[in-house]
N, C-alpha and C positions, 0 to 999 in steps of 0.2 A: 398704701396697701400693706407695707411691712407691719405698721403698727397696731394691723387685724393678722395676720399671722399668728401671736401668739395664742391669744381668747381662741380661735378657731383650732390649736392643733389642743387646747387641753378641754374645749368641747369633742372632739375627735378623740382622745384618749378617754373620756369617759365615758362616752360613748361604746366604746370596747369593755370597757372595766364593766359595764352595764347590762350588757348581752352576754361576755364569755366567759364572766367569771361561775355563772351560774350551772352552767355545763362542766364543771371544774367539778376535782374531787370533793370529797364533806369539807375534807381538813384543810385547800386550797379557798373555798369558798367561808370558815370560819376565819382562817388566817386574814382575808380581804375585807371583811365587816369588823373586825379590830381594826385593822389598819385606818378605815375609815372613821372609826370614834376616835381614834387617836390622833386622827390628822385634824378633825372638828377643834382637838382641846388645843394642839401643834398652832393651830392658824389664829388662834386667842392668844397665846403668846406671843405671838408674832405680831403682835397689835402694839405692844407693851415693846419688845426686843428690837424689833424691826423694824419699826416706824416711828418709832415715839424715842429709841433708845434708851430704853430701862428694861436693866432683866430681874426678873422673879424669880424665886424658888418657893414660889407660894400656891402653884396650881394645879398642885393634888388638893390643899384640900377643896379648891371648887370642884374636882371631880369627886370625891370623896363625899360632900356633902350631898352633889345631885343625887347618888348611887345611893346612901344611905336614906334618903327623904323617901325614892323607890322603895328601897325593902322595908320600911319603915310603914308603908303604906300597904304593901302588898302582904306582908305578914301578920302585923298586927289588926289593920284595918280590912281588909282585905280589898283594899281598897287602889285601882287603880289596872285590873286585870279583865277589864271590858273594855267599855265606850269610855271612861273615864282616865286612859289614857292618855290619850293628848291633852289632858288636864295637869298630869304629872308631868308631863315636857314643861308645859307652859311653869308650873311651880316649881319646878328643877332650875330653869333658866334665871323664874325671878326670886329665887335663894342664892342663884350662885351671886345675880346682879347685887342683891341685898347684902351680902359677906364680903364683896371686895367693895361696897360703898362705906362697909361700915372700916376693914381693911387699911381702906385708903384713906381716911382720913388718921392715920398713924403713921404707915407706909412711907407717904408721899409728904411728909415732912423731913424728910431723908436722901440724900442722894448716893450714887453710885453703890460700892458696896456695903454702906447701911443700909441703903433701902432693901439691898438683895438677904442682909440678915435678917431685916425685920421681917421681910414676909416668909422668911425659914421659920421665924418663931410663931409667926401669928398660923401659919401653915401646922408648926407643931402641937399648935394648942388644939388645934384640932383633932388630932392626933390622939392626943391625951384624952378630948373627951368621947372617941369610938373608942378607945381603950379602957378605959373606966367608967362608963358612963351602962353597965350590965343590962340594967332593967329595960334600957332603949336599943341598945345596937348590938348587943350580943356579947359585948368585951371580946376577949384573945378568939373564941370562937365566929365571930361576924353572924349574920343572918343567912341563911341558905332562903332563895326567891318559889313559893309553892310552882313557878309556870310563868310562860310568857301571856301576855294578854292575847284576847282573844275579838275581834272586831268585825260582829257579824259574822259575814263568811270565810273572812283573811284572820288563819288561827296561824299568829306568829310564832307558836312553835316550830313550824316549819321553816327549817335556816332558811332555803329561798325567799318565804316571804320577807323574814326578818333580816336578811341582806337589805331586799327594797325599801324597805321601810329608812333603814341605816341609810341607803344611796339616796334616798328621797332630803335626808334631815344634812345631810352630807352638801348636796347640790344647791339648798336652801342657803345654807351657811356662808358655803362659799362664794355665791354670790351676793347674798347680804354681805357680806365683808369684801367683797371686791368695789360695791357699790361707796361703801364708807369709806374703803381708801381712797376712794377717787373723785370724794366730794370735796369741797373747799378744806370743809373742817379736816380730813384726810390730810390734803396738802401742809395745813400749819402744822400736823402732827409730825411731818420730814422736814420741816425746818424750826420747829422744837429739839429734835434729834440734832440736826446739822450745828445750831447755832440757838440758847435757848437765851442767853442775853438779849440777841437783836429783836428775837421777838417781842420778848419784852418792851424794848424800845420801840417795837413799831406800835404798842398799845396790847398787843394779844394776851391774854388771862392764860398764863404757859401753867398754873397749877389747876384750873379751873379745867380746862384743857388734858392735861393726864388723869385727872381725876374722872373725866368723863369715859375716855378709853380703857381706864383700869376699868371700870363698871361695867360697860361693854365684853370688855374679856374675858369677867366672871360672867357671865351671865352666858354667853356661849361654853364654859369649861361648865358651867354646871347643866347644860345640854347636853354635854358628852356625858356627865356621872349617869342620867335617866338610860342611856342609852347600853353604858358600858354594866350598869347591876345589868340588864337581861341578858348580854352577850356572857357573862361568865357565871348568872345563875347565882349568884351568892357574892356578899359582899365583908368585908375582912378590913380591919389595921392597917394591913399592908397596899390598901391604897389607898392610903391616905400620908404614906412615908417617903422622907426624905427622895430616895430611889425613884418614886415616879415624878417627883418635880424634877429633875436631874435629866431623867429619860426625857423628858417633855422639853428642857430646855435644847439638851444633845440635837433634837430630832429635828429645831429650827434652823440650827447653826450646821449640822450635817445639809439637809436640805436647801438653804440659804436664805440669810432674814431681809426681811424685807420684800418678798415676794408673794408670799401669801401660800403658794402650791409648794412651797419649799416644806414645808411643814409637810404634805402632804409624801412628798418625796424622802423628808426624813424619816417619816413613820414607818413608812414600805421598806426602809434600809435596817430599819431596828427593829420592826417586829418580824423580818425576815432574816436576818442574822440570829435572833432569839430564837424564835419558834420554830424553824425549819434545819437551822444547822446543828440544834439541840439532838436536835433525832439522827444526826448522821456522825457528831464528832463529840468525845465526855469534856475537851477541852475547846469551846466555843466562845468561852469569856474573852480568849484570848484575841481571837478572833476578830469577837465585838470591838472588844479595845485598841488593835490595831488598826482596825477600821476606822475607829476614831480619829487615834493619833497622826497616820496619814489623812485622814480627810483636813484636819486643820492645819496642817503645816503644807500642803502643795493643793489644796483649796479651799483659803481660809473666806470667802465668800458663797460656800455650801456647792453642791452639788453643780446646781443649776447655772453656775456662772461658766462652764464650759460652752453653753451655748447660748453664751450672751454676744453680740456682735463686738469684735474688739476692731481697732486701727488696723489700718492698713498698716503693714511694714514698710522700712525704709526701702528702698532700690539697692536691688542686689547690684553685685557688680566692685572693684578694685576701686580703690579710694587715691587717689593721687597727693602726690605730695604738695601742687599746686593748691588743690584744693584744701588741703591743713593749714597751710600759711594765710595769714591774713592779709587781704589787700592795704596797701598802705593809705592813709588818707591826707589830706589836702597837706596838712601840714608837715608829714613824714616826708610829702616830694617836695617842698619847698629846700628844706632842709639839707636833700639829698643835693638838691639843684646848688646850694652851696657852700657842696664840699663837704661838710661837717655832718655828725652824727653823735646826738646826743643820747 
């Protein structure tokens, strides 16, 4: 029964997130549909960090790229602001899949912190091409989005609906990737992590294997990009920079890797310390960054490991002296028995 406990209290928590965030003020229920895109691209990383043990700094530009394909779509073509929506999900996800296939076959010739530089760079190249690339992306200025799509009778301009939508692509994800961790293939991705020699030795293909899950985790980060151009309406350089791969890595490791909803929990800590203590204190960085600094030093396994089940403790109680000494053995009472002590 314990080991339905969990699945069940974070069906019950979304539950809640589902019905009361909507009754919530504009700016409670905008803040919670970021948090949600952010935990989609959180739980992609967490593919790569968490289970696989390898961290990126490369996963703005899959958000970056989905965002930019959207407005790219939406303003030039006009293309993707009806029924032809869930056409731009599906091409967001398989560009983002398509950028870290192509990513990772550079990447992933790399270990520890090379591989965390390479996809800095290959993240910055991207960078460089929404910053100079004028006639497509806007340069320093980004695109501003005409509108959200409109689907029939459900005009997503309306945050409530475009919450649903976000919690529908949201619930989707996360159990598509609870499914994946907890398939076979899943399992050899945490003893890749654990120990990537022995895999090796037991026959398993440990590159064929990260290369598959890096794919996998563009391909959901460029999910979040479709999602996150509507949620801010315009799309900019600046997400595509250093800063949101950092935020994104933070929010796994606040949260806790390896868990999936840790992301999900890092998000709600960071874009709630950002967005909501901006408005009540001019010095909130500080804030942010304490929060950091305490979360990894007294819980360097995220958030969520406070209510992981630990041991039982020892038995309270006076320790006698009897018990410190050690019994002597066979040969210590021979010994004693004559006379001598060596």
């Amino acid at each position: 029964m314990k080991g339905h406990r969990k699945p069940l209290a974070v069906l019950a928590l979304l539950f809640a997130v589902a019905v009361l965030t909507p009754h919530t003020t504009p700016f409670v229920l905008l803040l919670v549909t970021r948090i949600l895109i952010l935990a989609i691209l959180a739980m992609s990383l967490d593919l790569l960090l968490g289970f696989t043990g390898i961290a990126s700094l490369g996963h703005a530009a899959f958000l970056g790229l989905g965002a930019y394909m959207t407005a790219i779509l939406a303003v030039r073509y006009n293309f993707g602001l009806g029924w032809g929506f869930p056409l731009v999900i599906l091409f967001g996800s398989l560009l983002g899949a398509a950028t870290a296939a192509l990513f990772g076959l550079f990447a992933l010739r790399a270990r520890g912190v090379y591989f965390l530089m390479i996809t800095l760079a290959l993240s910055q190249c991207v960078w460089g091409l929404a910053y100079r690339w004028d006639s497509l992306t806007g340069g320093d200025n980004g695109l501003n989005l005409p509108g959200r799509p409109v689907l029939g009778v459900i005009r997503l301009g309306n945050d409530t609906a475009f919450f649903y939508l976000v919690f529908a692509c949201f619930a989707v994800s996360l159990l598509a990737l609870y499914l994946f961790v907890q398939s076979p293939f899943g399992k050899s991705l945490v003893g890749i992590r654990e120990h990537e020699v022995r895999m090796r030795i037991l026959g398993y293909n440990t590159w064929l294997h990260k290369y598959i899950v890096f794919v996998v985790s563009g391909a959901f980060g460029g999910l979040a990009g479709v999602l996150w151009a509507h949620v801010s309406s315009e799309v900019s350089p600046d997400d595509v920079t250093l800063a949101t791969s950092v935020d994104v890595l933070l929010m796994v490791v606040l949260g806790g890797p390896g868990t999936l909803f840790g992301g999900v929990v890092g998000a709600a800590i960071v874009v709630f310390l950002r967005e909501y203590l901006s408005t009540l204190v001019p010095w909130w960085q500080y804030v942010l960054g304490g929060a950091y600094v305490l979360a990894i030093l007294y819980l360097p396994d995220g958030v969520l490991s406070i209510f992981r089940q630990r041991p039982p403790p020892l038995a309270a109680g006076p320790v006698s002296a009897e018990a410190l000494t050690p019994s002597p053995g066979p040969g210590d009472e021979l010994k004693i028995n004559q006379g001598g002590i060596e």
